[in-house]
Steps between C-alpha positions, in 0.01 A plus 500: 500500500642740777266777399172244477575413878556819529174633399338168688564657793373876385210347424390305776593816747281730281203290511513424861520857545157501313393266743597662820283776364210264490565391866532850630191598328277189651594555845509906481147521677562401825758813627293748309147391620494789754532758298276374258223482770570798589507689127215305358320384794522156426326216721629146522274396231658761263856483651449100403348533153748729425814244606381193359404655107843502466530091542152430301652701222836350509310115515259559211848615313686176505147329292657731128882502620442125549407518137750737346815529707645186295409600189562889515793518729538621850685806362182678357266326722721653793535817331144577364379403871691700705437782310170442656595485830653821466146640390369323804739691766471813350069407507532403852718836623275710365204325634222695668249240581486139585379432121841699372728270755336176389532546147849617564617164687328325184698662286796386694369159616482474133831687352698255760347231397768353293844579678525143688393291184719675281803482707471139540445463146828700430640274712401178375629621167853699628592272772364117374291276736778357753491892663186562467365418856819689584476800368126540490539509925768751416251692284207442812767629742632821312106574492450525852696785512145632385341395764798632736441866324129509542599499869701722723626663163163631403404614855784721456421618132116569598609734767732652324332631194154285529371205365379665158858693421653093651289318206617780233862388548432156488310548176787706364728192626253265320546692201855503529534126539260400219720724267824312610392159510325561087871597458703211655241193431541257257223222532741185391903515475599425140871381571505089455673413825111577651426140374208423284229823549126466374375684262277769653129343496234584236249779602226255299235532753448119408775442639503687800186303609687162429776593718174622795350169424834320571535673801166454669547100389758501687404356911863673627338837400214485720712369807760765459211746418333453808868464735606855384155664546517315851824595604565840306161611610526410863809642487455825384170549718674394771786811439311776339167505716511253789796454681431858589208480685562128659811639698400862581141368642565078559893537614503839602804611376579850378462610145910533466523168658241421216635638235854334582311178481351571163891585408593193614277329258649662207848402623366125518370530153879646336645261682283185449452564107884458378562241776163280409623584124848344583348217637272375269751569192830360646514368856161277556399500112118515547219718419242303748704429797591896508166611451305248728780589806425858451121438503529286867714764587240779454231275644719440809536899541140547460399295743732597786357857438107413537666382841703780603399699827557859582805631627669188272897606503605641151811258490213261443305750258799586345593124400150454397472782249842443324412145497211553328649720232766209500239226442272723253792607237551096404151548346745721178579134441156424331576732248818253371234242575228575243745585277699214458148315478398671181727548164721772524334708204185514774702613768379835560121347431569264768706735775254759407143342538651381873539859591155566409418290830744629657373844473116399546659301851591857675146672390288157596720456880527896558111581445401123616661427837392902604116345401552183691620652785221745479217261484626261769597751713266856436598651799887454570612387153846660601492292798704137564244250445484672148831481415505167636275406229624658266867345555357147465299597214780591337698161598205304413558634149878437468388130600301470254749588267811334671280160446465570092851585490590178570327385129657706287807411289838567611702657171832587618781423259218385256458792290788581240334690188711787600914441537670667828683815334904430482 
């Protein structure tokens, strides 16, 4: 039993590992984008096509994983996948034209496509449903340190040795990691003090569209569907494209100033995802009450930005932009959410068909609030009253979903298929 926990633990580090890769890769655009203008001679129409084929890719992806992962495993699902994304870097390094770079961040959006479901399917069945919220924020925290790398560490790397030679290595680290976690994974622990496992799930295609048609039945779906392409969307448009722009133009801060407050987002999200984690598995014992706070905690944020002035003190900025890491990471609580509301054997259908929105929420709010902002405002769309728009668009939104939220089912404590390991 030593060695099972053991190689619990080896597992769920080596697939989180897979999954910082996916972060890095998603936010890798944004440092780079200069010297990608400047080698290709990219426009903003190209620079953007080029950044968001890696989420459409990634989206359309969770539609056959939402299928398969339960029934083949998220060992070879993992596996075969990232083998793809190593294609895709290597694609996208060697690039020459905006064609090359786009179907290289396909090939990634795609290749990465699995790394969150199948960790939190190797969770549900290595660590049992009473730490699942728990250590799924653990998971969503480790993976930031993707986010953290496609930063300041980067920068450094593409100057360096360039961007190309910076995408080789992290192929060749790809590579490296997909060969150790093929080695170390085990789908489902065999040793009886796991509790009562499921069988694995039949690859009958029947089937699989019994367990879709159970899922899109089910009214909690939609609700949590639409609350995680909400807040996951706003989210990440917010910290990969936005933010930027609002307080170098709106604010007028500097970009380090910036880029600190972008940090400080990150920081609110490791924090906020273990903490909201603890507290909807142990201290408060609620799925809803964690996930609607976090949701008026977002809208709050956004709405004291749309009325910020320049010159506004970063002490205030600064509270603002961790907070709304804070507030965004209790949406990793959904995940335990849909799954407890489906059968355990549908887990990764469930967990997985969620992250499809997810995914299609950053490509709909990064390309969308740039073409509202646009059309209401052709001639400074970097300016305030843009922004100002946009911010309470964006709140609007969470609204909307913090009013569903309250419908849905609350399911802590009620879902016991799985036994908590001993």
């Amino acid at each position: 039993m030593r060695f099972a926990i053991s190689r619990r633990w080896m597992i769920f580090f080596t697939a989180c590992l897979l999954f910082v890769l996916s972060q890095f890769y998603r936010a890798s655009i944004a440092v780079i984008a200069p010297d990608l203008i400047s080698d290709l001679g990219l426009d903003t129409r190209g620079l953007s096509l080029i950044s968001a084929s890696f989420f459409y890719t990634f989206a359309v992806m969770q539609i056959p994983i939402s299928m398969y992962l339960d029934a083949i495993g998220p060992r070879i699902a993992m596996t075969a996948l990232s083998l793809l994304g190593v294609a895709g870097a290597l694609v996208f390094a060697f690039g020459e034209s905006t064609g090359a770079l786009v179907a290289g961040r396909l090939l990634l959006g795609a290749g990465m496509a699995c790394n969150l479901m199948g960790t939190l399917k190797l969770i549900t069945l290595w660590f049992g449903p009473l730490r699942f919220a728990t250590m799924s924020a653990l998971a969503l925290s480790f993976g930031t340190l993707g986010n953290m790398t496609a930063a300041t560490p980067l920068v450094l790397m593409a100057q360096s040795m360039g961007w190309r030679m910076t995408f080789i290595v992290f192929s060749g680290i790809n590579l490296l990691l997909t060969i150790l976690f093929f080695v170390v994974v085990r789908d489902r622990p065999q040793d009886p003090g796991y509790g009562e496992i499921p069988p694995a799930v039949s690859t009958n295609l029947k089937k699989i569209l019994a367990n879709l048609r159970d899922l899109i039945r089910e009214k909690d779906y939609w609700i949590i569907s639409l609350g995680t392409f909400c807040r996951y969307g706003i989210f990440a448009a917010v910290q990969t494209l936005w933010a930027g722009p609002y307080l170098m133009t709106v604010i007028g801060i500097s970009p380090v100033a910036t880029g600190n407050m972008l940090l400080l987002m990150g920081i609110g999200m490791i924090t906020g995802s273990p903490v909201c984690g603890w507290f909807s598995d142990s201290l408060f014992k609620t799925r809803k009450g964690v996930i609607i706070t976090g949701l008026v905690g977002m809208i709050l944020v956004l709405a004291i930005l749309a009325c910020l002035s320049p010159g506004t003190n970063l002490t205030v900025l600064s509270v603002l932009f961790f907070g709304f890491g804070f507030f965004t990471s209790s949406g990793q609580v959904m995940y335990a959410h849909i799954k407890e509301r489906m059968p355990v054997e549908q887990a990764g259908t469930a967990m997985t068909g969620i992250n499809f929105f997810t995914m299609m929420g950053v490509a709909a709010f990064l390309q969308g609030l740039g073409g509202l902002m646009q059309y209401l405002y052709p001639g400074e769309s970097f300016g305030a009253p843009a922004f100002r728009v946009a911010f309470f668009f964006c709140a609007a939104c969470l609204v909307l979903t913090l009013g569903l939220y309250f419908f849905t089912v609350e399911t802590h404590g009620k879902n016991k298929t799985l036994s908590e390991p001993k």
